[in-house]
MMTF fields as JSON, N, C-alpha, C and O atoms, coordinates in Angstrom:
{
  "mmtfVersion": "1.0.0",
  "mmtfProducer": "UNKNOWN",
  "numBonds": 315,
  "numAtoms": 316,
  "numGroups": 79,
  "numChains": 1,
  "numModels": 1,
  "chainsPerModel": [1],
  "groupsPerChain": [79],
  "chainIdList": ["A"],
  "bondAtomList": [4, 2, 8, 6, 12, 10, 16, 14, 20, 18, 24, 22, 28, 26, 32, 30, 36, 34, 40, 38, 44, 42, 48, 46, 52, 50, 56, 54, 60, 58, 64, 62, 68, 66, 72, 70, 76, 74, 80, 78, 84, 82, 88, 86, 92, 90, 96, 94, 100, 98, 104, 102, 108, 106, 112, 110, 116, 114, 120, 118, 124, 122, 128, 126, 132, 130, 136, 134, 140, 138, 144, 142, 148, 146, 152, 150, 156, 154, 160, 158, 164, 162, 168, 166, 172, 170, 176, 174, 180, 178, 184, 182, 188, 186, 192, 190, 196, 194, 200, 198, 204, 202, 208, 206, 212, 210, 216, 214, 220, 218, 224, 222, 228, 226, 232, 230, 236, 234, 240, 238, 244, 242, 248, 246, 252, 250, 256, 254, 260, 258, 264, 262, 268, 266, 272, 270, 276, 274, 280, 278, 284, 282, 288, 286, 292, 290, 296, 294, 300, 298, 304, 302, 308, 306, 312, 310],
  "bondOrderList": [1, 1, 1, 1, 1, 1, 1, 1, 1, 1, 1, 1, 1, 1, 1, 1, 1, 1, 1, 1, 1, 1, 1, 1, 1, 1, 1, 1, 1, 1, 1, 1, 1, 1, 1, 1, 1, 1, 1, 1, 1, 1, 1, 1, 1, 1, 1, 1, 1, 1, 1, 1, 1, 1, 1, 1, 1, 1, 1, 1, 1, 1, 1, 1, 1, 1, 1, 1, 1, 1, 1, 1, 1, 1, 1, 1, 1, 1],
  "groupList": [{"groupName": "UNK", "atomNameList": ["N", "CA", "C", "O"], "elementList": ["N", "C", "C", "O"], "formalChargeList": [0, 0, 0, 0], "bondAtomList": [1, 0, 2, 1, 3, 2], "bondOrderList": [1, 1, 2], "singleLetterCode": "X", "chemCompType": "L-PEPTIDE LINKING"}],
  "groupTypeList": [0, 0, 0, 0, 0, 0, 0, 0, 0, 0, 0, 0, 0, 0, 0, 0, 0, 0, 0, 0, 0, 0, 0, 0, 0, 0, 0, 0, 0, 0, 0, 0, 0, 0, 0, 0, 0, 0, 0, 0, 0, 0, 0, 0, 0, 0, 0, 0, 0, 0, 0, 0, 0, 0, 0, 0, 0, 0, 0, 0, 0, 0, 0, 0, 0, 0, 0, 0, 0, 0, 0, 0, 0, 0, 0, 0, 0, 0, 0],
  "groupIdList": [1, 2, 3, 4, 5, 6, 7, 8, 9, 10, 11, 12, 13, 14, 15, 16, 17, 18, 19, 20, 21, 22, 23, 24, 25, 26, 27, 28, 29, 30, 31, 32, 33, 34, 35, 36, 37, 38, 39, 40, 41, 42, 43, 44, 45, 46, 47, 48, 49, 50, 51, 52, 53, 54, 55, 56, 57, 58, 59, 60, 61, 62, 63, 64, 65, 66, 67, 68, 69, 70, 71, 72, 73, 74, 75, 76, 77, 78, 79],
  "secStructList": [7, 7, 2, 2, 2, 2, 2, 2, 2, 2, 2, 2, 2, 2, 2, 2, 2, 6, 7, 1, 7, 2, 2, 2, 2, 2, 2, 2, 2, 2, 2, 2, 6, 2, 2, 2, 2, 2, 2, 2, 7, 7, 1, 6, 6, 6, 6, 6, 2, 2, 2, 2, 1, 7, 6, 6, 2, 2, 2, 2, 2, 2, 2, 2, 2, 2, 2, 2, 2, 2, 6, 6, 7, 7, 7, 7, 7, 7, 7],
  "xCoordList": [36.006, 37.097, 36.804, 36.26, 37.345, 36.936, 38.481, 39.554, 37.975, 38.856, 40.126, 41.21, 39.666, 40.189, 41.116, 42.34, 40.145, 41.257, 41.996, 43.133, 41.98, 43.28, 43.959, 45.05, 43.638, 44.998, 45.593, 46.737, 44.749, 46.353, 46.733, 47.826, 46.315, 47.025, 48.349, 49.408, 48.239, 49.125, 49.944, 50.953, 49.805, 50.886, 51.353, 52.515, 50.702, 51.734, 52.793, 53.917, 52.01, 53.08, 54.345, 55.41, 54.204, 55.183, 55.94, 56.984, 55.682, 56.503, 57.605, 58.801, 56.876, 57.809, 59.071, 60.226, 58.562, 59.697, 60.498, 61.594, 60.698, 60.962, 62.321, 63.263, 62.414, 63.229, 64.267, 64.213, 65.175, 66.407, 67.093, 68.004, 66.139, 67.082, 65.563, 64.338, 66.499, 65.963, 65.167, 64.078, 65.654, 65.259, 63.675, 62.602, 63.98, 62.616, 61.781, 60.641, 62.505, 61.435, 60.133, 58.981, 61.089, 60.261, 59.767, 58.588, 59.954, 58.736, 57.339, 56.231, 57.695, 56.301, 55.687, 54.468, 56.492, 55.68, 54.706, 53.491, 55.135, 54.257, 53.221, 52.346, 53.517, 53.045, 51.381, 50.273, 51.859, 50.933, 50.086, 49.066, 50.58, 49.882, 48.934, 47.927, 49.492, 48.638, 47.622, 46.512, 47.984, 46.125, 45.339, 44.179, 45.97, 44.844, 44.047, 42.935, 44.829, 44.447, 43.364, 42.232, 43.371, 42.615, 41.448, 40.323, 41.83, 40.784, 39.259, 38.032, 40.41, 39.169, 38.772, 38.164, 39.361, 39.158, 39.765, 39.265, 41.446, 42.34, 42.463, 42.703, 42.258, 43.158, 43.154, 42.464, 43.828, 43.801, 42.616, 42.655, 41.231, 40.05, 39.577, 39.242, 39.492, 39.231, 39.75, 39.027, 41.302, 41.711, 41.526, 41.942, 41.201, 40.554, 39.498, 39.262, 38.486, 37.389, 37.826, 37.154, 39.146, 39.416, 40.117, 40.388, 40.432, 41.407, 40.264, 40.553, 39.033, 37.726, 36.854, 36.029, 37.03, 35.755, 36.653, 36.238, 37.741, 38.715, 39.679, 40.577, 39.848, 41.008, 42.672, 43.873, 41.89, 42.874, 43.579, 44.753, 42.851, 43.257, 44.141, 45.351, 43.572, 44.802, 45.245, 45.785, 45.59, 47.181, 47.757, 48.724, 47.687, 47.957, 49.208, 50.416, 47.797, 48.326, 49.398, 50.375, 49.348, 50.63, 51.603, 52.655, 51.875, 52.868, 53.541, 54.504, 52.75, 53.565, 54.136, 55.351, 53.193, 53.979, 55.11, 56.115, 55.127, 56.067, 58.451, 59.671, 57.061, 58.759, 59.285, 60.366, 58.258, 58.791, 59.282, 60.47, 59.073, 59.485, 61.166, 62.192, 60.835, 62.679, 63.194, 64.397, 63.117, 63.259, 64.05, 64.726, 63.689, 63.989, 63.067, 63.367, 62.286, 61.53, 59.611, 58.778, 59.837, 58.66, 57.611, 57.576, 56.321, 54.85, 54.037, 54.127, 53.274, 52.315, 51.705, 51.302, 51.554, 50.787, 49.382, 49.029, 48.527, 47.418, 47.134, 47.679, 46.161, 45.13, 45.708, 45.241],
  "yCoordList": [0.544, 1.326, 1.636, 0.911, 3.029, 3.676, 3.187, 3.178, 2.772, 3.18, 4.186, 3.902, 5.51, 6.585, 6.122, 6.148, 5.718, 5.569, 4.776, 5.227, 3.438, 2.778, 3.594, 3.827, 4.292, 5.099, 5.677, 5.329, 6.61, 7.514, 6.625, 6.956, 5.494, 4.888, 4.053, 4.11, 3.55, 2.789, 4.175, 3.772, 5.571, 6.404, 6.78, 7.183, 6.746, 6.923, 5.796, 5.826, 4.791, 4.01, 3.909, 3.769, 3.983, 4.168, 5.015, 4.893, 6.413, 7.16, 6.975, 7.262, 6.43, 5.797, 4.833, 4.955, 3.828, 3.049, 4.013, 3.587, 4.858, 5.881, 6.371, 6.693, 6.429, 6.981, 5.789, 4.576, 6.657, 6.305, 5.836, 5.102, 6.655, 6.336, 5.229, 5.212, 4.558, 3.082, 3.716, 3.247, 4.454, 5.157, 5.73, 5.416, 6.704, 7.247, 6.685, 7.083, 5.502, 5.162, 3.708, 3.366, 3.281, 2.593, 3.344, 3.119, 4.894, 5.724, 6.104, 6.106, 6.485, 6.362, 5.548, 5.579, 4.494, 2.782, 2.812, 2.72, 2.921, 2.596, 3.474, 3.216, 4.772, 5.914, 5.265, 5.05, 5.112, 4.592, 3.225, 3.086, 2.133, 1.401, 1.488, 0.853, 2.27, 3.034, 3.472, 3.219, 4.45, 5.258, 4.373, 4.678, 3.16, 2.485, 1.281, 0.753, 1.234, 0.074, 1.541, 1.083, 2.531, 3.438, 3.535, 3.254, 4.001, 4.455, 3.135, 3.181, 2.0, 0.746, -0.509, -1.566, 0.065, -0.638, -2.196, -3.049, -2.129, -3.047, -3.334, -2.445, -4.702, -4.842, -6.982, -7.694, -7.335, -8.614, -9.417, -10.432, -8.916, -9.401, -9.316, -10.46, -8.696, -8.326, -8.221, -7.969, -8.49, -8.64, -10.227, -10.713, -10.374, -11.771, -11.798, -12.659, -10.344, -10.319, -9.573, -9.411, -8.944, -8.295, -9.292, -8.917, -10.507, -11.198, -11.502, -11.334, -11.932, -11.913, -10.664, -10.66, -9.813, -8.841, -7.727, -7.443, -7.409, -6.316, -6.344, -5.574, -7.48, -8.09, -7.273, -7.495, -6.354, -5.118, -4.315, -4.518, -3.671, -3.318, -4.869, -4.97, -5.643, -6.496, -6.859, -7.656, -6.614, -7.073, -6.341, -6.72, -4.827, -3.715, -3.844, -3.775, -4.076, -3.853, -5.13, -4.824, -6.568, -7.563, -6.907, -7.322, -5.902, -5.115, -5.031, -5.661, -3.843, -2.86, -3.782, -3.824, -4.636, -5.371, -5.938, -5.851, -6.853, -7.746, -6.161, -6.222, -5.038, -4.005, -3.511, -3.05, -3.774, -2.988, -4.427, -4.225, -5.548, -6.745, -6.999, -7.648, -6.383, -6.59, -5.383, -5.627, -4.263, -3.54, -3.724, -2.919, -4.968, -5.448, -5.198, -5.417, -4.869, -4.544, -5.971, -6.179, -6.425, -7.12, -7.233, -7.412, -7.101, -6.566, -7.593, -8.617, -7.513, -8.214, -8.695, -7.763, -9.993, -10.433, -10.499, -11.029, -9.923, -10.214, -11.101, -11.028, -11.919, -12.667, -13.695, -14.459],
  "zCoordList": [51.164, 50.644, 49.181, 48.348, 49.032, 47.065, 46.733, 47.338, 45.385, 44.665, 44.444, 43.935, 44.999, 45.242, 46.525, 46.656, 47.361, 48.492, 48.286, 48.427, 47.918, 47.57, 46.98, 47.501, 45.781, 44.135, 45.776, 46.067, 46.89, 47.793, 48.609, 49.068, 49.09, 49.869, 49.37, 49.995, 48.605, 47.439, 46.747, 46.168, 46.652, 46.275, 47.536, 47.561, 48.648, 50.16, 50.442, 50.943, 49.932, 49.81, 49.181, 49.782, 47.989, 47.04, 47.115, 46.473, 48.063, 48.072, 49.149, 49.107, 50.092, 51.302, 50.882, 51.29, 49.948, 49.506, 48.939, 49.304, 48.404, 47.787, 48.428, 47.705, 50.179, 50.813, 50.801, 50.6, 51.094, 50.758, 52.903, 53.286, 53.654, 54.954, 55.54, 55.43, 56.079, 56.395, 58.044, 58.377, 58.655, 59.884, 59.506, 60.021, 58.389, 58.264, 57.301, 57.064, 56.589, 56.05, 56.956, 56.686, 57.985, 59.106, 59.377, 59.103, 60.109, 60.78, 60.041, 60.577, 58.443, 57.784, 57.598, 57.43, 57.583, 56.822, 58.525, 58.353, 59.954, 60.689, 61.209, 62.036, 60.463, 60.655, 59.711, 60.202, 58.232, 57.437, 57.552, 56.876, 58.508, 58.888, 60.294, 60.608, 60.819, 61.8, 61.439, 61.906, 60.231, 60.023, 59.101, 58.826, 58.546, 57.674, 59.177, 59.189, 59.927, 61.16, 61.697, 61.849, 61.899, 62.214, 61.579, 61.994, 60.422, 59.512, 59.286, 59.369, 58.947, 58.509, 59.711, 59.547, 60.914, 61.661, 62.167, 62.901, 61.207, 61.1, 62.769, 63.586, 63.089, 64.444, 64.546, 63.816, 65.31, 65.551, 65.378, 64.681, 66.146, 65.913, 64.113, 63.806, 63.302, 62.742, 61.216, 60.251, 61.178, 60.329, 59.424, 58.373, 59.843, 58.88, 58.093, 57.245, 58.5, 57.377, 56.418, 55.399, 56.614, 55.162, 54.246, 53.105, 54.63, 53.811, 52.613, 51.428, 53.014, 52.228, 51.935, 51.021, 52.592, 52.664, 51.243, 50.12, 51.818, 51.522, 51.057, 51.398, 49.877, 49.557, 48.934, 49.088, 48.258, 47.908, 49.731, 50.04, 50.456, 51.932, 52.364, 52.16, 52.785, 52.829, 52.687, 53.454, 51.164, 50.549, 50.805, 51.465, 50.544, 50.811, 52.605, 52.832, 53.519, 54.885, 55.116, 55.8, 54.621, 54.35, 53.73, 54.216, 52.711, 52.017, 52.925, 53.362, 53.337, 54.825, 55.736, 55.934, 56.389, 57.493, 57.087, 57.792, 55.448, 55.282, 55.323, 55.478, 54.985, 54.39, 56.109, 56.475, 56.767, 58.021, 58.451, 58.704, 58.639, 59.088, 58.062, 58.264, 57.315, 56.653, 57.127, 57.035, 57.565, 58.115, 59.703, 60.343, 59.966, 61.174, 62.389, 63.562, 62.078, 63.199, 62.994, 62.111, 64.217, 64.011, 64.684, 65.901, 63.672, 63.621, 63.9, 63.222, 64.756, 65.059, 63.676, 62.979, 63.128, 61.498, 61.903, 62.957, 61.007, 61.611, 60.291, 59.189, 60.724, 59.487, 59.211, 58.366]
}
């Protein structure tokens, strides 16, 4: 992961907290953990080499899980 990609992933983020309706802001938060589990190859197997490999991505992807989990809705934890 660049640099770069964290600065937009971390402003997609921020903008999501941003919303004000709790409805759509769960649909982006899983919308956005979707394409980073896409993009870097996030899944159950696997999420444990980022806790070392990728430490910025998975703090990042704990963010998300921990806002959609207050959200009420609950996410598989990986790592």
């Amino acid at each position: 992961m660049t640099t770069g990609e964290m600065l937009e992933l971390t402003k997609r983020l921020n903008s999501i907290l941003g919303i004000l309706s709790e409805g759509w802001k769960l649909r982006r938060l899983l919308s956005l953990k979707a394409d980073m589990e896409e993009a870097y190859g996030i899944n159950l197997l696997t999420a444990g080499k980022f806790k070392y490999s990728e430490p910025a991505l998975y703090q990042l992807h704990n963010t998300i899980e921990q806002e959609v989990n207050r959200l009420g809705v609950k996410s598989v934890r990986m790592g």
